[in-house]
N, C-alpha and C positions, 0 to 999 in steps of 0.2 A: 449363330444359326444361319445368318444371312448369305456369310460368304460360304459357309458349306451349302449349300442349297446351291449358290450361285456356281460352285467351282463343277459339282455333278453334272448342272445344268450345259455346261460348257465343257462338257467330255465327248469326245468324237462317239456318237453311238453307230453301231452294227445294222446296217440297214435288212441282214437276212433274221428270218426267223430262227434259225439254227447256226452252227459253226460251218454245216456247209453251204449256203449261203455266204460265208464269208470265202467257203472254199473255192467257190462260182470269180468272186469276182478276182482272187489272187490268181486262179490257174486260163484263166482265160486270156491268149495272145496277144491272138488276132481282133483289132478294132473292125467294125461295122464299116463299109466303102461307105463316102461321105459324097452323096448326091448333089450336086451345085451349080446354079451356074458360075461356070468360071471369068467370066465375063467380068462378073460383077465382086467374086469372090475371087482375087489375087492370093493363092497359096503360096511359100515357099518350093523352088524347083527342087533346091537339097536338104535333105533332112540332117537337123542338128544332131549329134549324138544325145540316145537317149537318156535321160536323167534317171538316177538309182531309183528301186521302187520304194514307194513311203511306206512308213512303220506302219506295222499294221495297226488298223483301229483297234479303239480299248471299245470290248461292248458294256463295259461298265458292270458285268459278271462278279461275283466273289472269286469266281474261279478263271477269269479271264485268262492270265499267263499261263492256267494248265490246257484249259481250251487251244489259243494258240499255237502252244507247243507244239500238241497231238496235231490238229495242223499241218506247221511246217513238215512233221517227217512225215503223213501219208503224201502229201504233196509232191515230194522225194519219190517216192515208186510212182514207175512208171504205169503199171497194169491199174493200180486204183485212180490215176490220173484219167486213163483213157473212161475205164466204168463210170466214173463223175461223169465225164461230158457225154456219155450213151444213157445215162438215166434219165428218167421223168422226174421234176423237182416233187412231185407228190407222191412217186415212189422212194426216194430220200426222203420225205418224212414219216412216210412210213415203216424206217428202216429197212429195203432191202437194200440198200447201198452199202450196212452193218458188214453185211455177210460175205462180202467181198475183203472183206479183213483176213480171212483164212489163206489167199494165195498174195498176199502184198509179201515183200522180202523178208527175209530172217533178221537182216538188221536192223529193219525198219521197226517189226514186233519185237525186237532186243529193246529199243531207243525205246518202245512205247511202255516196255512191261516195267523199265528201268523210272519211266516220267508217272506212270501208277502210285507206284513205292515211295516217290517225294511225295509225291500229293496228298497220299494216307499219311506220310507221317507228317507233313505239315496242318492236318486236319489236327493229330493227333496232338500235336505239340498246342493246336486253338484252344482244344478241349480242355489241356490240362492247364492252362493257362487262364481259362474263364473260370475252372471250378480254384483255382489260387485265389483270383481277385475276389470269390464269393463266399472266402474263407472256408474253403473245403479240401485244403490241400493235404490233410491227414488221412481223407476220406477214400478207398479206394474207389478207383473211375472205372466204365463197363467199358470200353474203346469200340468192343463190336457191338452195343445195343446204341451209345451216341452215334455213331460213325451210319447209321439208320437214316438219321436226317438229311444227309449230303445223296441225292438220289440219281446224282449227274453218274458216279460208279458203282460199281457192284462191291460192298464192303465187304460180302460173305468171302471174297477173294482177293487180298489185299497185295498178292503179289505178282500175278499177270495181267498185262491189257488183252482181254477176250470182245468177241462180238457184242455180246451183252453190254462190256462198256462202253464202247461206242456208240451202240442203239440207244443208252440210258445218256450218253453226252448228247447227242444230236436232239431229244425229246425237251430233256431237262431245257438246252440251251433255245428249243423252240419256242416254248411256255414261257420262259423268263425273259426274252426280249418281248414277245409278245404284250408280258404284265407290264414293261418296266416304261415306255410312258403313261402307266394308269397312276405309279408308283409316281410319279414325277409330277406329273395334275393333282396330288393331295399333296407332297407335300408344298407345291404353290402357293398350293390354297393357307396352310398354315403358315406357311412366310408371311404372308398379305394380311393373314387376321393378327398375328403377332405385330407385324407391324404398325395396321391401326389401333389394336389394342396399347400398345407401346406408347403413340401416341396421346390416345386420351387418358392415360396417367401421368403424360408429363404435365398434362395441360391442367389435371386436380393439382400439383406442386406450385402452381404458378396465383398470384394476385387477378385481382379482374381488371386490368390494365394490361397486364402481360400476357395473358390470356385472349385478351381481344388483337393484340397487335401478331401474337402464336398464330389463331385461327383465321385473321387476313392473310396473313404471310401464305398459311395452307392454300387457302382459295385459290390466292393466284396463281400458286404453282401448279396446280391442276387446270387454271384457265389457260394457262402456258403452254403446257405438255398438250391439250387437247386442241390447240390450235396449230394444226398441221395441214398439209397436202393430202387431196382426196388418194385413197388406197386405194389401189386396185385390187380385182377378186383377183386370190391366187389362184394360178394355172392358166385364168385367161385368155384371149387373146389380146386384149389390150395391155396386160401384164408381162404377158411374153413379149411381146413389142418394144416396149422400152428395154428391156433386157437387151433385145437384137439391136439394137435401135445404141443404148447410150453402154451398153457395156460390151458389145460386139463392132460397135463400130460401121454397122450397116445400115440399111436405107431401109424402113419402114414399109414402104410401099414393096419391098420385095421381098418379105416375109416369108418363108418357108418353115411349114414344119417339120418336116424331112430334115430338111438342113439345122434347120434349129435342135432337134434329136440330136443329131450326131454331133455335133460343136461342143454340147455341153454333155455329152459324155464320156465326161474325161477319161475314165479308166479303160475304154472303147471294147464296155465286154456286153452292146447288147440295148445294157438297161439302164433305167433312171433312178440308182439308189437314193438313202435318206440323205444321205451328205451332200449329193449331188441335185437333189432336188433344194435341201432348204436352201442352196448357193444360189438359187435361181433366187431368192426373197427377199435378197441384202438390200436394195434399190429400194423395194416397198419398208424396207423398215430402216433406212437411213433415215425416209420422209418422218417417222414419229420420232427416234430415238437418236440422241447426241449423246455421245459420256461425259463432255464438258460439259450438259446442261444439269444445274442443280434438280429438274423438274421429271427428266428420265429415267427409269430407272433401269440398269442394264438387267437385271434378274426377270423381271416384268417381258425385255425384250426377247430372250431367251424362250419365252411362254410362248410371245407371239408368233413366233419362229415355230415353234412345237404344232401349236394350234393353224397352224397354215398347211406347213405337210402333212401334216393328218387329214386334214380337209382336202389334200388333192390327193392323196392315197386314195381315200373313200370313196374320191367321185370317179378316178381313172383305175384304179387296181382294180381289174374283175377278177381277176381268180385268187386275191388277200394273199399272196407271196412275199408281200412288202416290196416288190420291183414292181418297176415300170415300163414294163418293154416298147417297142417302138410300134409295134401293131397296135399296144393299149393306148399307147400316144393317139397316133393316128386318128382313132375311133375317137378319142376323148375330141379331137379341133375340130369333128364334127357335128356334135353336139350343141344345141340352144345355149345349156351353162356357158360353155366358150364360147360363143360369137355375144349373147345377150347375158352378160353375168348379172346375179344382183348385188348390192352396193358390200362390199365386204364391214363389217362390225368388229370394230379392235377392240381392246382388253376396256378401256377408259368406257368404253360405251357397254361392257358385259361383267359385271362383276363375279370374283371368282368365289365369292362362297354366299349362303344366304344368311339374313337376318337369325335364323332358328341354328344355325350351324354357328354363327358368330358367338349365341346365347352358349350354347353346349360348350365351346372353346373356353369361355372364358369361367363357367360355371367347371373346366376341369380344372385350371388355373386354382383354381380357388379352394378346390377338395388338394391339390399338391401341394400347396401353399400351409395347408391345414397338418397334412400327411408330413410337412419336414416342420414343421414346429411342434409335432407332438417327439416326432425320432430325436427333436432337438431337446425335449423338454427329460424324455428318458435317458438320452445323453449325457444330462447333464446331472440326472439321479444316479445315476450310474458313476459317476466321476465322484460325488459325493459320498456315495458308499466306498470307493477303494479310499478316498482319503481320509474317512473314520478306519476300514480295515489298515491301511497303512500309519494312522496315530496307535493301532493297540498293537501293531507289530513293533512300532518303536520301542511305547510301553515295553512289552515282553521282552525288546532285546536288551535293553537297561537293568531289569530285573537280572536277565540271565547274566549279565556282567557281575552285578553286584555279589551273587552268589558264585561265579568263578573265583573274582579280588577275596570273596570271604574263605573261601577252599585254599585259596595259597596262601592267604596268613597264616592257617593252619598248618598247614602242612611246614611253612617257614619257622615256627614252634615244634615239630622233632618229636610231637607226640604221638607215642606208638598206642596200637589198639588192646584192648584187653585180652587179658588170657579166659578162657572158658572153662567153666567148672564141669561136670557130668553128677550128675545125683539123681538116680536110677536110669538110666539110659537118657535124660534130659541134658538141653544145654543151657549152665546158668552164668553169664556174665557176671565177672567179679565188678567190682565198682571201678568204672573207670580211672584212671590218672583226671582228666578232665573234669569228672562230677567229682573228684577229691577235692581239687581246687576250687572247682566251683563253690563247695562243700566251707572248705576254709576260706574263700572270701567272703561267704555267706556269715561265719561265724564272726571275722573281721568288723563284719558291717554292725551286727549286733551289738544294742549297748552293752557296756562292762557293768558286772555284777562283782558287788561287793561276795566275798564268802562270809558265810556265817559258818561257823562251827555248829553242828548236826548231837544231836543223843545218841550215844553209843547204841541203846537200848533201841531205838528206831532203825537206827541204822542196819543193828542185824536183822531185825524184823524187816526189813524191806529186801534184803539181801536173802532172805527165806522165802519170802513171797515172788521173786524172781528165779529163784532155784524152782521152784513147784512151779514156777509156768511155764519155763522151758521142757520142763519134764514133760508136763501136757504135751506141749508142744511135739516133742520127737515121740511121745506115744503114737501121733496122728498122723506124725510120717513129714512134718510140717519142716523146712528147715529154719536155722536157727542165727538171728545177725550175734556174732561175735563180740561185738561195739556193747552188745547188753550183757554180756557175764561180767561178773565180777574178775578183777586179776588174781592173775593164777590158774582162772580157768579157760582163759581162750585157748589155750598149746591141747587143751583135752577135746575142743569143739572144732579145733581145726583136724583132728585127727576124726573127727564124728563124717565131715564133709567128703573125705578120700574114700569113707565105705562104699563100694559097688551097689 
């Protein structure tokens, strides 16, 4: 969490409210004439060749390289160059700078309607790609009801750059630099409680020996860090001073703010951006922060940087454009705050979240903490269930083998199926080959019986009492096993069975 907080922290940000505020400072020439005396200030008589211009800032946007883009090609026509610098920066944020879109070139709106089309379908490819990782990739996706949330374009129109999206680029991008150091102030503040929190759980891990020499160690690193060189208020005059003084190379006593404007505005269109203003801060914040020093922490300094141009924004920007122009200059080095500042308060002396905010942090710590060991404990019922469902799939597939290996023994035995009898329109299975044998191994197994010799006199007597019970028998329509007539008369029973 640390170094991403740190690396955000350390992204060149957009000092305009909008994209054209970034437009102000790439299309602007000519530098401001720089008022001096020369006497004292030795310029160069010939000018070096000018060095390339620098990449353009990241404003740290989701959408920054489509921002851009759009950008460099209106910058490209000519006609929307000149309307830029003939409008009022408060009518561009009110977009009528928009509608100046209709007469820029045909190539220019070709390039734009062509950088739309990526940008939809890169939205699109997010979309589909978040509902994959939230396991909804089966799921059909609505493209025009997501594609709602992205307010910077007109999604009802996914295929021309129109006024509207311009208007809706310029808006969106005004609101979101505007948020985006509030976004940056919270998550500081969660760095900072994370990190003490961090802390006093190493310090529960430790003996009370180790523990006491942990919480010295701390002390003194904070007695360290906080024994520095008085800060100057930023913006200043005494602030500015040493700037002139040990980073300009000039004489103190000849101070100019005039001259001081124009020297440090390097991109020489006017005004005092964010970039150009926190460069003024580096001198006050070498005095607290080293990166060789264990006790510094560079993400910390990054804050204090934040927290300075904010503070001279608020006291010099009167018309909240996020620039600083050279009449707001002006007006500001005349003011009590610059000539009688008061004592400027760094981080070590202001903490950045409160005790009751510290409590909520760690009181959520603790419900996530709760929330992944319940997901873990279901996890792991869940793992236990397929491994019962995957022992009775085993089961089942062993079973089904055993009865396939028993099918082709069978069948490796050449035993054909029975022939079907019909006895009235029914179908009656004669005894199989298989229940034969069965049939005679059955008898095999059975003990052997002596024969006794039978009474003739019984004998027919039970040969008559079999004769009358079949007779019953086909009275009722019943049919009749063969195995029980006497011989001689099964060839008359088998002729009984062929009757329709």
């Amino acid at each position: 969490m640390r170094s991403r907080i740190h690396n955000k922290m350390c992204l060149s940000r957009a000092l305009l409210t909008g994209w054209v505020l970034l437009l102000v400072q790439v299309l602007c020439l000519e530098a401001v004439p720089i008022s001096m005396d020369k006497t004292k200030v030795h310029l160069p008589e010939k000018r070096e060749p000018e060095e390339p211009p620098a990449a353009s800032v990241d404003t740290g946007l989701h959408y920054d390289r489509y921002l851009r883009e759009v950008i460099d090609f209106l910058e490209k026509d000519q006609h929307f160059r000149e309307k830029l610098h003939n409008t009022d920066m408060e009518d561009i944020k009110q977009g009528k700078l928009a509608k100046e879109l209709d007469f820029v070139s045909h190539h220019v709106r070709t390039k734009l309607d062509e950088l739309k089309r990526q940008e939809v379908n890169r939205l699109r490819t997010l979309i589909k790609a978040k509902q994959d990782l939230e396991g909804g990739n089966d799921i059909a996706v609505d493209h025009q009801a997501l594609l709602k949330q992205f307010e910077y374009l007109n999604h009802n129109n996914p295929h021309t750059f129109e006024v509207d999206d311009l208007d809706r680029l310029i808006k969106s991008a005004t609101n979101d630099l505007e948020n985006f150091d509030k976004d940056r102030h919270e998550e500081f503040k969660q760095y900072e409680m994370t990190k003490d929190h961090d802390r006093r759980e190493h310090l529960k891990t430790l003996d009370d020996d180790e523990r006491k020499k942990e919480e010295d160690h701390y002390d003194e690193l904070r007695k360290k860090h906080a024994d520095h060189p008085k800060v100057n208020h930023p913006g200043s005059q005494n602030q500015l001073k040493e700037v002139w003084e040990e980073a300009d190379g000039l004489d103190p006593e000849d101070f100019d703010p005039k001259t001081f404007f124009n020297l440090h505005d390097s991109n020489g269109d006017g005004y005092f951006d964010e970039q150009e203003l926190e460069a003024l801060f580096t001198k006050e914040l070498e005095k607290i922060y080293d990166p060789t020093n264990e006790e510094d922490d560079m993400v910390e300094m990054e804050e204090e940087r934040l927290r300075m141009r904010e503070h001279v924004m608020n006291e010099v920007d009167s018309n909240n454009d996020r620039l600083v122009s050279l009449d707001e200059f002006l007006v500001a080095t005349k003011k009590k705050e610059f000539l009688e500042p008061d004592s400027w308060e760094t981080l070590e002396q202001n903490q950045a979240y409160t005790d009751e905010e510290m409590r909520e942090f760690e009181d959520h710590l603790v419900q996530q903490e709760q929330d992944l060991s319940e997901k873990s404990f279901d996890l792991q019922k869940q793992r236990d269930d397929l491994e019962k469902q995957q022992e009775q799939l085993n089961a089942q597939k062993i079973e089904l083998q055993q009865a396939v290996e028993h099918m082709e023994r069978l069948k490796s035995q050449k035993i054909e199926p029975p022939p079907e009898v019909h006895v009235e329109g029914n179908a009656i299975p004669e005894v199989h080959a298989v229940d034969n044998q069965l049939h005679h191994e059955q008898e095999a197994q059975q003990p052997e019986h002596h024969f006794e010799p039978q009474d003739p006199q019984n004998t027919l007597q039970e040969h008559h009492e079999q004769q009358q019970h079949h007779q019953n028998l086909a009275q009722q329509g019943l049919p009749q096993a063969r195995h029980d007539l006497p011989p001689g008369h099964q060839e008359a029973a088998q002729g009984l069975h062929n009757v329709p």
